[in-house]
C-alpha positions in Angstrom: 24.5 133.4 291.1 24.1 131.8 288.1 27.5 132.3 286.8 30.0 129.6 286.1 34.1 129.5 285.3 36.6 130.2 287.7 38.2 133.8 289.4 41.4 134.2 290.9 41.8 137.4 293.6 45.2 138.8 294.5 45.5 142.5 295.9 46.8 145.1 293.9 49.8 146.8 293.8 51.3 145.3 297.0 53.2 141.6 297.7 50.8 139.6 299.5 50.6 136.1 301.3 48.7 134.1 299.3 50.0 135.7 295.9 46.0 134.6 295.0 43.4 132.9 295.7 41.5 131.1 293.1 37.9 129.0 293.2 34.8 128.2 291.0 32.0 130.9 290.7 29.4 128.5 291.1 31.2 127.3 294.5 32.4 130.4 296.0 33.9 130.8 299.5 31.1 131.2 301.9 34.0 133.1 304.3 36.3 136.3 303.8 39.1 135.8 301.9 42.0 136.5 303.8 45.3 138.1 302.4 48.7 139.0 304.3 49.9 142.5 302.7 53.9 143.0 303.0 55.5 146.0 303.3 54.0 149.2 301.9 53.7 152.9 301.3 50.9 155.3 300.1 50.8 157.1 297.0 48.5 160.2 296.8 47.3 162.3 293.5 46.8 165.9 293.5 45.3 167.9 290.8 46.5 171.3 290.5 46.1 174.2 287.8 49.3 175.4 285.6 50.3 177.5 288.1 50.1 174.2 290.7 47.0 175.6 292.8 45.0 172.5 294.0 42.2 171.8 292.1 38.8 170.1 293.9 37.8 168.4 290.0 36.1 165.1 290.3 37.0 161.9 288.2 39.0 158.7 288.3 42.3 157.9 288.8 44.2 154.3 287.4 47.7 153.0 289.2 49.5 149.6 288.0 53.3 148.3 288.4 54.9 148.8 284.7 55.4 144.8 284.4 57.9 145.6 281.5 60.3 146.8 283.4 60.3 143.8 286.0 59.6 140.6 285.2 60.8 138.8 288.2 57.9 140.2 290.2 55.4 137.8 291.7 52.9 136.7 289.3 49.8 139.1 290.4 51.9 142.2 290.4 52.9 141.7 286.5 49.4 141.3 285.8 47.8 144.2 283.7 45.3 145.4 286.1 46.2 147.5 289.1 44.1 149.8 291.3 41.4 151.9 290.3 39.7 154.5 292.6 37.4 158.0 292.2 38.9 161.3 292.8 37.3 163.5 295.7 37.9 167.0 295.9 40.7 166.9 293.2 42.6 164.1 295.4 43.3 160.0 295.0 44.4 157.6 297.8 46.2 154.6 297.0 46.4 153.3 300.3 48.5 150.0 299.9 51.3 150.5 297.3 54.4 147.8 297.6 57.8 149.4 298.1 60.6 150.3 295.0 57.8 149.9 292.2 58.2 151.2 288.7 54.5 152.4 288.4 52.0 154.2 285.8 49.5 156.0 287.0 46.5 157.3 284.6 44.5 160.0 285.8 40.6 161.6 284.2 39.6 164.4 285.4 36.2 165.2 284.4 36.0 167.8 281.3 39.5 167.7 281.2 42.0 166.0 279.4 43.4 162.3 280.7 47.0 162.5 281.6 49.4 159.5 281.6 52.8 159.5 283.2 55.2 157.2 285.1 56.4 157.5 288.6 58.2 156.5 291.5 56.4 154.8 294.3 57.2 154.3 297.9 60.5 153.0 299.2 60.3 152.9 302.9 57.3 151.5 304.7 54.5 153.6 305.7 56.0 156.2 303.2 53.7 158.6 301.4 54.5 159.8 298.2 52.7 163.0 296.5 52.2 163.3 292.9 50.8 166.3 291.5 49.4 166.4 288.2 48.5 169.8 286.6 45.6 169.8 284.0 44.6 172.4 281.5 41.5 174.4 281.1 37.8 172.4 280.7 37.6 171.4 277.1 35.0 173.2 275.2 32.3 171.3 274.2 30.1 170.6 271.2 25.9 170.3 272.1 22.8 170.4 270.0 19.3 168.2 270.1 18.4 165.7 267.2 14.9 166.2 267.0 14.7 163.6 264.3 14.0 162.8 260.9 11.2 165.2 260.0 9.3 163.5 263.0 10.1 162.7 266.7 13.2 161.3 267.6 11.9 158.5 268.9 9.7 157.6 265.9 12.5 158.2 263.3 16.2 157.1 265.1 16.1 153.1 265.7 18.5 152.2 268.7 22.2 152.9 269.5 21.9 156.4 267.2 25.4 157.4 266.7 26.3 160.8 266.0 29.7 161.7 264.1 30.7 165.2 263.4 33.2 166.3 260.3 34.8 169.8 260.9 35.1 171.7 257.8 39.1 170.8 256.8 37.2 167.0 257.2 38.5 165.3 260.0 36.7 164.4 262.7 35.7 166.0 265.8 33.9 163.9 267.8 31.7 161.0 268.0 28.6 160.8 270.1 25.9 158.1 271.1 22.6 160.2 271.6 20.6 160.1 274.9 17.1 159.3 274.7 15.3 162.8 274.5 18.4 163.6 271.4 20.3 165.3 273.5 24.3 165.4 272.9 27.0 167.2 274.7 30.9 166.1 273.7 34.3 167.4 274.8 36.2 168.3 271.8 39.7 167.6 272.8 41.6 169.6 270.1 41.4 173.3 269.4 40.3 174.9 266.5 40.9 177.6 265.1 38.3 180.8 264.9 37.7 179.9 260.4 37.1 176.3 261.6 34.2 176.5 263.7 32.8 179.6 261.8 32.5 177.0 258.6 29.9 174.8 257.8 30.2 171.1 259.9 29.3 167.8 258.2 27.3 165.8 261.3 26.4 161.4 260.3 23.6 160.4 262.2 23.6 156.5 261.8 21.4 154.0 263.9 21.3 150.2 264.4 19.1 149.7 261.1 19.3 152.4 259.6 20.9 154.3 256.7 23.4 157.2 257.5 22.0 160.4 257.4 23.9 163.3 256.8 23.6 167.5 257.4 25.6 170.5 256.5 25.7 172.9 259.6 27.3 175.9 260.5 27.6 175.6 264.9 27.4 179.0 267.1 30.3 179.5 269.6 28.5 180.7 273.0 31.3 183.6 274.6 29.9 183.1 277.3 31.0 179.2 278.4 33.1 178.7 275.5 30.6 175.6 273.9 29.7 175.3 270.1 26.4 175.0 269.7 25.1 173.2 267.0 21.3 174.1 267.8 18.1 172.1 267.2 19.0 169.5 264.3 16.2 168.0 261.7 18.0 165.6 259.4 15.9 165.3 256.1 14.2 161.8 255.3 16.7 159.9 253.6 16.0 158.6 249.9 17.5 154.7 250.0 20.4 154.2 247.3 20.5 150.3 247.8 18.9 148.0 249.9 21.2 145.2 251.6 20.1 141.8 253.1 23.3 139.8 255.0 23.0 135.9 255.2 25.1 133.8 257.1 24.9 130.2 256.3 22.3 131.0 254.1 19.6 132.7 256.8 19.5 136.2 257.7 21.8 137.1 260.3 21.1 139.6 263.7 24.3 142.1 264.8 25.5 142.5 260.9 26.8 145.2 259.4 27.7 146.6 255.8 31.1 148.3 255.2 31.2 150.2 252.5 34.8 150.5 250.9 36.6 153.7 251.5 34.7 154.8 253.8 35.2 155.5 257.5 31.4 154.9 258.8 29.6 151.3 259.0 25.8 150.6 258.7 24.1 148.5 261.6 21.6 145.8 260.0 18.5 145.4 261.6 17.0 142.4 263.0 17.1 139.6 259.9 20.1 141.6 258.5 18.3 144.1 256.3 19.8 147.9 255.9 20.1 150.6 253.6 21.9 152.4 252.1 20.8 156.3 251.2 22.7 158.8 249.4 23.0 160.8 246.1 23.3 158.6 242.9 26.4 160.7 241.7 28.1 158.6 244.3 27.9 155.7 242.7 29.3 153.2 241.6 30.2 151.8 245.1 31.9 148.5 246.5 30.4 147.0 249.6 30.5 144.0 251.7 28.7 142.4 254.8 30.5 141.8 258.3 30.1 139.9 261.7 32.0 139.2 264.3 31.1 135.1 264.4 31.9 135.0 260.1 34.8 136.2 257.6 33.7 139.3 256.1 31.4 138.6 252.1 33.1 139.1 248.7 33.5 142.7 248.0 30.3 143.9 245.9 30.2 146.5 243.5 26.9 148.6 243.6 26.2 150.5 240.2 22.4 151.2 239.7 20.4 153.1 242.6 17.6 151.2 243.9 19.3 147.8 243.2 18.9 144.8 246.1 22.1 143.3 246.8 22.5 140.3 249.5 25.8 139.5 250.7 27.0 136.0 251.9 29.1 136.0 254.7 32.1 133.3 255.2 32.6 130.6 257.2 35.6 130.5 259.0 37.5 128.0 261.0 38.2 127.9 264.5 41.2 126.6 267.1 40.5 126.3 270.3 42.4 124.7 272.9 43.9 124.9 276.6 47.3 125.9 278.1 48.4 124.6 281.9 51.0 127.0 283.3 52.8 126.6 286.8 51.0 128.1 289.7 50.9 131.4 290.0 51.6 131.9 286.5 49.4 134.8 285.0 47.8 134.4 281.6 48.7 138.1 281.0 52.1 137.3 280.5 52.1 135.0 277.3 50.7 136.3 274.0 49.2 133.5 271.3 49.9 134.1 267.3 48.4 132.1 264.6 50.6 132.1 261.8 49.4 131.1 258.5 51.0 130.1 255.3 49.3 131.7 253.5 49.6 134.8 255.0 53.1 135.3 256.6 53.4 138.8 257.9 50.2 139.7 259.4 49.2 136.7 262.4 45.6 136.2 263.8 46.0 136.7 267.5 43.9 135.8 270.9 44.0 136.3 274.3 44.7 133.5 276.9 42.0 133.2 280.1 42.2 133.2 283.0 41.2 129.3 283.0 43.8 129.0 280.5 41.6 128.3 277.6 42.0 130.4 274.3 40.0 130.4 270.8 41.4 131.7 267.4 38.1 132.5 264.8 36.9 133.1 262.4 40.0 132.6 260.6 40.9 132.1 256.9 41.0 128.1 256.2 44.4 126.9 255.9 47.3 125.5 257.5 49.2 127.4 260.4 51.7 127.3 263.2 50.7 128.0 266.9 53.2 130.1 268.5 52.8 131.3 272.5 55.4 133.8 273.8 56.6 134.9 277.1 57.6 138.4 276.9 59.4 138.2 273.3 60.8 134.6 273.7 58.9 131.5 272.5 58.3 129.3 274.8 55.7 126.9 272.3 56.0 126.2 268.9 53.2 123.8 267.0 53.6 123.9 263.0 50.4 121.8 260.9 47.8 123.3 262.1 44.9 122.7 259.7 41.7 125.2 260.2 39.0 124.3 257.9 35.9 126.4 257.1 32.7 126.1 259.4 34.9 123.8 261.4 36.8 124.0 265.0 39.8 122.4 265.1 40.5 121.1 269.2 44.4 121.4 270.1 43.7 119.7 273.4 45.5 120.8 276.7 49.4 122.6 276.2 51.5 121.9 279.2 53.8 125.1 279.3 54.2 124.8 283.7 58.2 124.8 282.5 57.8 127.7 280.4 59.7 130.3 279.7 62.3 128.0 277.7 63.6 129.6 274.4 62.5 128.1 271.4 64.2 129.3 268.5 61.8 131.0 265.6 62.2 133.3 263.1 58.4 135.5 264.5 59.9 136.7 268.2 58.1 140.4 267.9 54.6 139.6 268.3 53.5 142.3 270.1 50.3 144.0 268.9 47.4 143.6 270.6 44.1 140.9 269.3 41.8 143.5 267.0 38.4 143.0 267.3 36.2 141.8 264.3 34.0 144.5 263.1 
């Protein structure tokens, strides 16, 4: 209640009669939906130990048809979801799985490593197919407590508290939100070896808000269960290098944050865009520059004196937005949309296509640009002109692709990444 848009359902896995059924959310069917399943098998998941003993581990388990090897399936089964289910007692049922699939099943034990492989599915019906997947030992894992910042935690860590841990060679180990009492326990998925976790750890504690706080520790490896234990943590209070305020369109802005160049970590603004920044003067000079998902990152600014005030003016972008009709049936997983600007030829801004068939490019760089939408790696729509102009959207109308796939010739056919997400 209270939602609006449209859904389309199909099952999983399995040829059905309708392919889908589709309707409005705010006008959804007051009986069952009924679906016809065709022919199928079972596929079963096992987890065993290296030496292939059953194991009775608890977690999830992920099967989907691998679309790239089959095209001419029916629309729902090249679509990128497939079947999800919990393990019980080490085993998954996938009760209804069509017959002569290529399939990809992705499997999570708990405390153990994710495994990812492809497999055979059924090929008679009623058929049930075992997979066994052997998993490794539990990975050990890293625990401590934040107890703050010279206080309480709660008094001295604004929300979403983040903590990042840098093993002594520098790279990093794991990443960690922290529960509410400061609590933090984190598989670490890669071993180490015995110098590494004798040596002195770097652990970032950043929060929304807040500056990044950092502390040098040397973690205790418990022989009995294998965990490092990092122990009760007091970061020190943090002296503020620079203090940041982000605008957009000349206002403060919520859900900002400051990059600062080179570096790996990004600072949270708080509400009305104010951070800061702590850290030793020595680390100075420093560029930096202000970031949201609905603007184009500021101007690079270079910070030189500790204690300065620095406010960063976010972009305007432009926006396209616009609508495709495809043939029934047709799944919007199958076409991928590139934005290709002139001034900018190698590196295209990319967006996903709905299920309504709608699609929005932005913030983008002003300029001119062709639209191109692909099926698989042929291009099936070409438009060249389009002009995007800043703190404007520019409307492309409805696209009419229901005879799609045609080839189009172009010179950008491998467009193939997937959209990145703004910071």
């Amino acid at each position: 209640e209270g939602y609006e848009g449209s859904l389309r359902l199909a099952l999983a896995l399995v040829e059905c009669e309708p392919e889908f059924v589709g309707f409005a959310l705010e006008d959804t069917p007051a009986e069952p939906v009924p679906f016809v399943a065709g022919d199928s098998g079972r596929v079963v998941v096992q987890f065993t130990d290296v030496r292939g003993a059953d194991l009775a581990l608890e977690g999830t388990a992920f099967l989907a048809v691998l679309r790239e090897l089959n095209r001419d399936l029916p629309a729902h089964l090249r679509s990128r979801w497939g079947a999800w289910t919990r393990l019980h007692a080490g085993r998954a049922v996938f009760a209804h799985v069509g017959l002569d699939l290529p399939l990809q099943l992705s499997v999570h034990p708990e405390d153990r490593e994710g495994v990812w492989r492809e497999i055979e599915g059924p090929r008679a019906p009623g058929e049930e197919v075992l997979v066994r997947v052997a998993v490794g030992p539990p990975a050990p894992v890293a625990r401590g407590l934040v107890q703050g910042v010279g206080r309480t935690f709660s008094d001295a860590v604004p929300r979403g508290a983040r903590l990042r841990a840098l093993a002594p060679h520098g790279a990093q180990a794991f990443a960690r939100w922290i529960e509410e009492d400061g609590a933090f326990e984190c598989p670490l998925w890669r071993e180490f070896s015995p110098d590494e976790l004798a040596g002195t750890w770097t652990l970032e504690l950043c929060g929304s808000g807040g500056p990044l706080l950092t502390l040098g520790v040397t973690p205790t490896l418990d022989e009995q269960d294998g965990a490092l234990d990092f122990g009760n943590l007091t970061f020190a209070p943090p002296s503020d290098l620079v203090r940041v305020c982000v605008l957009g369109g000349g206002r403060p802005t919520d859900d900002a944050m400051v990059e600062v160049e080179g570096s790996p970590s990004w600072i949270w603004c708080a509400e009305g865009g104010r951070c800061a920044l702590n850290g030793s003067p020595r680390s100075l000079p420093i560029s930096i520059r202000g970031t949201h998902r609905d603007w184009l990152p500021s101007v690079w600014t270079e910070v030189r004196e500790a204690g300065s005030e620095h406010t960063l003016e976010l972009r305007a972008g432009g926006a396209l937005e616009g609508r495709v009709l495809l043939q029934a049936g047709g799944s919007p997983d199958d076409f991928e949309l590139a934005l290709w600007f002139e001034s900018a030829p190698e590196e295209p801004e990319q967006a996903e296509l709905l299920e309504d068939g709608r699609f929005r490019f932005g913030p983008c760089e002003p300029g001119r640009a062709t639209l191109v939408i692909s099926y698989g790696d042929v291009a099936v729509h070409e438009q060249a002109g389009v002009e995007l102009h800043a703190g404007e959207t520019t409307e492309l109308g409805t696209l009419d692709l229901r005879g799609a796939p045609r080839a189009l010739p172009h010179r950008h056919r491998e467009v193939d990444a997937l959209p990145q997400p703004r910071p």
